[in-house]
N, C-alpha and C positions, 0 to 999 in steps of 0.2 A: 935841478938836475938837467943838464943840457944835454944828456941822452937816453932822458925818459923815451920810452916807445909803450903806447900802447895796446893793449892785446886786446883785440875785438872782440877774440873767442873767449874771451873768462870777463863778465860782466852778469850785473846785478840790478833787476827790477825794483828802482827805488820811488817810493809814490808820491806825488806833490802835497799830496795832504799830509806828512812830514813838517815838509815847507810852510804852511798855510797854518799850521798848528803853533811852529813857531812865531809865522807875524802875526797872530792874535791874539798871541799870549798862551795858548793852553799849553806848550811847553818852552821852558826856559831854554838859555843858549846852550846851558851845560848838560842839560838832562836832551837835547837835539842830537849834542855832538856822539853822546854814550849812544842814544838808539841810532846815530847812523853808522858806528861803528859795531853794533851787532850785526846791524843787518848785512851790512858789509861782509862780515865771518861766519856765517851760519850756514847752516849745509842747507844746499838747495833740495835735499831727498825728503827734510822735516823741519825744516824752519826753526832749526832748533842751533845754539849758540853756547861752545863749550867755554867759561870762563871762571876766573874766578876776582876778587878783588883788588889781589897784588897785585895781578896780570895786566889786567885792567888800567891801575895805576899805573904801569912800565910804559902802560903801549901810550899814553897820554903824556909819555917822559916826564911824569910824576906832576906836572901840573894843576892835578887832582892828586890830593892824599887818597889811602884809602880807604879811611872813614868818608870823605866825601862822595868818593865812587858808589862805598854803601848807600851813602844816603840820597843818590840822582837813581839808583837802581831801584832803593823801596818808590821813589817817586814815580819812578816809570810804573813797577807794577801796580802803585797805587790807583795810577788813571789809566791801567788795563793797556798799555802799549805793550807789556812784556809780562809772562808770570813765570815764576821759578820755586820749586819748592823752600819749607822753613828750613835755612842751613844751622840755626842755633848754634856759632860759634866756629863753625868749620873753617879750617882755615883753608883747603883743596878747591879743587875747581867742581864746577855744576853746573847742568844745565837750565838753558833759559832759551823760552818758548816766545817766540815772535808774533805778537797780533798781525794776521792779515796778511803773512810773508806768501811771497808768489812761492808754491811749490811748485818740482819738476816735471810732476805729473798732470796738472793743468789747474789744480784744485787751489784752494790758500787755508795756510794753517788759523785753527780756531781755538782760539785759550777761553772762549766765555765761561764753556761749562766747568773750567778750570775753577772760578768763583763762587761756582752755587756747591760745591762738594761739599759743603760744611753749612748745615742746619739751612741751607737754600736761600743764602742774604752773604751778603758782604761782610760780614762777621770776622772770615778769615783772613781777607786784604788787611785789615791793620792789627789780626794778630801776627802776621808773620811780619810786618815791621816792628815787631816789638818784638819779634820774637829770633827774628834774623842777625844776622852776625856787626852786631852793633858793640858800642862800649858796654862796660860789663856793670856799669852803675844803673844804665835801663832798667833792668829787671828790680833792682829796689826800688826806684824810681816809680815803675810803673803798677808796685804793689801799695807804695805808699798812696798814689791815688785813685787805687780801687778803695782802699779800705776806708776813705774820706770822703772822695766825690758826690757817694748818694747821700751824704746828711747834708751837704749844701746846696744840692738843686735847687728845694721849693724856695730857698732863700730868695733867688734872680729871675725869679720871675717875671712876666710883663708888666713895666710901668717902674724897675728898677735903672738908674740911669747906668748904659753901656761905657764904660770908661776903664783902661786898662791900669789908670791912674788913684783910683777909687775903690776903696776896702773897708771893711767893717774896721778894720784896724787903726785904731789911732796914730800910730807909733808911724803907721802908712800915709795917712793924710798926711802926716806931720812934713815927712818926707818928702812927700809930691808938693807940700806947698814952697820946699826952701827950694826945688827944681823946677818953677816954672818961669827961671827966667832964660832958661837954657833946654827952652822949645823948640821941638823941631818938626814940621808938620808933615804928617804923611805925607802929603800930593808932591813936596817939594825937597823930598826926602833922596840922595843919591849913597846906594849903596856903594862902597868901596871893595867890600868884600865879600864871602859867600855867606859867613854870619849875618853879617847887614842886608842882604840879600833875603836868608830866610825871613829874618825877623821883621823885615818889610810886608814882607807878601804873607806870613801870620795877621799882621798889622794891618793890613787891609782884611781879611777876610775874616777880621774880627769886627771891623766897622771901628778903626779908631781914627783920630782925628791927629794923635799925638806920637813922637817915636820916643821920645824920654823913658817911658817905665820899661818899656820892653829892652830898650837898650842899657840900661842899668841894671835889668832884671841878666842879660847876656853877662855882664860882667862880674855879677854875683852868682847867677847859678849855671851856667854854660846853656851851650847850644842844644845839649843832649838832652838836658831836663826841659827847654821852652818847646820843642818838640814834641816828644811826652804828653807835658801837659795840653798843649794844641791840640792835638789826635783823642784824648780823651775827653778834651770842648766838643769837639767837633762829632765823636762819637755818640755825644745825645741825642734824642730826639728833639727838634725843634719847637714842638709842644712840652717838652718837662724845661727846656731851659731857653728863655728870651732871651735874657741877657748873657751872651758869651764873653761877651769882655770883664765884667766883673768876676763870673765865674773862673774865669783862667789866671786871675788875678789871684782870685782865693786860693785854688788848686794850688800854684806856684810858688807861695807862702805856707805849705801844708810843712 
């Protein structure tokens, strides 16, 4: 636009620790770009950002889907940069409360106590990803591995080997042995796309070594069930379950 002009008087207190968050990883490029476009749109009286997820999509001129939008938005509220109530399904707009946004009145908006409203633990952050306006197979999804989960904990205990590759299942071994010649190792792994993306960064924060099972696991059971099942790995405590990678393994095959 060669006659952009900027307006002095309508500007936005934007933080560098934004920035900072970005180059060390604690937020992706895409989950950046969403919180700098709230903050951008939020009313300065309450730090608060009216949106919904088609909207969202439009204004990114669809470059996110808006299943994807959904799922950089539960991320953001997952690591508490934004929180928004459970929409379950909504498809209208709603608001969403900005961590730490400069208010007009001198003060900055505070979503913590947002978290502790329910039983005073984190409990509710990943029910409302599960429970937020996702595809509609979640909810079976996410019943099938309640009803499973607790018989397999004491199974993965410490001193069982972590591998995403490895199951009680024979038919599984079998499998992982006719694909290890078509090895691809995390450290040297480049996503191409936001699947590859997730499943990477599952892939590390599972401790695996390998992207084969999880990437054949995307192709058989979608993006929406490797998620899932992560969230409900990851929901243990780290004393009832050592082994996460076995575990999510099992899970995913339930």
């Amino acid at each position: 636009m060669e006659n952009l002009k900027i307006d002095n008087n309508d500007y936005v207190k934007l933080p560098r620790s934004i920035k900072t968050a970005l180059v060390d990883g604690f937020l992706r490029f895409e989950e950046y770009s969403v919180l700098v476009w709230l903050w951008i749109n939020a009313n300065p009286r309450n730090g608060r950002a009216q949106v919904s997820y088609a909207g969202l999509s439009q204004d990114f001129k669809e470059k996110y889907s808006k299943n994807m939008v959904n799922r950089l938005m539960l991320n953001l509220k997952r690591k508490k940069w934004i929180w928004f109530a459970i929409q379950q399904g909504r498809r209208s707009s709603f608001n969403v409360d900005i961590a730490s946004y400069p208010l007009s009145d001198g003060t900055f908006m505070d979503i913590e106590y947002r978290f502790q409203q329910k039983s005073g633990r984190s409990q509710n952050v990943t029910d409302d990803r599960s429970l937020a306006e996702v595809p509609t197979e979640v909810g079976d999804i996410r019943q099938k591995l309640k009803d499973g989960k607790n018989l397999l904990i004491e199974q993965f205990s410490l001193g069982s080997q972590n591998t995403l590759g490895r199951s009680p299942n024979n038919d599984n071994e079998k499998e992982n042995n006719n694909k290890r010649s078509t090895r691809q190792p995390v450290r040297n792994f480049n996503p191409k796309t936001y699947e590859d993306q997730r499943c990477w960064e599952i892939a590390k924060d599972l401790g695996e070594k390998d992207m084969a099972f999880i990437l054949s696991a995307l192709k058989k059971h979608g993006l929406t069930k490797i998620e899932s099942v992560y969230q409900s790995v990851m929901d243990q405590p780290n004393d009832k379950v050592k082994n996460k990678g076995a575990y999510f393994n099992t899970l995913l095959n339930l």
